[in-house]
C-alpha positions in Angstrom: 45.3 17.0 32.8 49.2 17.6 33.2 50.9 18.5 30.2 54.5 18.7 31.6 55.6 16.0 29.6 54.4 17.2 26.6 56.0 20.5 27.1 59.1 18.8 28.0 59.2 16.6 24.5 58.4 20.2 22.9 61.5 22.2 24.6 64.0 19.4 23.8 62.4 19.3 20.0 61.4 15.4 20.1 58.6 16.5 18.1 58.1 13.0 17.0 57.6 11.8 20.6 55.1 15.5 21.4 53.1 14.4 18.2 52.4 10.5 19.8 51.9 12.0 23.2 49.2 14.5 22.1 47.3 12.2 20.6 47.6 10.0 23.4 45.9 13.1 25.9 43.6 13.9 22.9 41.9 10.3 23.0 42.1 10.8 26.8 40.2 14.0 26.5 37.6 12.3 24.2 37.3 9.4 25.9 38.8 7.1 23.4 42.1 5.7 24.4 40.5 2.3 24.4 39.3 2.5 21.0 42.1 4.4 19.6 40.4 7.0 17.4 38.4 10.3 17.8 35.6 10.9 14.7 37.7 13.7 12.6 40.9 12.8 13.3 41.2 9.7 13.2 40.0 10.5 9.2 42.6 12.7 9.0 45.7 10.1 9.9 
């Protein structure tokens, strides 16, 4: 997984845009970006 965007959004301080991009690679990791949750956090949002 690349995270060069995410670092990018992180060193320019869109920290709005690094919060929707991790959970974008997190449901990637899970393998839920179809669904659009992952059990715990998606109770936690």
């Amino acid at each position: 997984m690349d995270y060069s965007q995410l670092d990018q959004f992180l060193a320019a301080g869109r920290w709005q845009e690094a919060d929707e991009y991790t959970w974008l690679v997190m449901l990637i990791v899970v393998d839920r970006e179809a669904e659009g949750w992952c059990g715990y956090i998606y109770h936690r949002r």
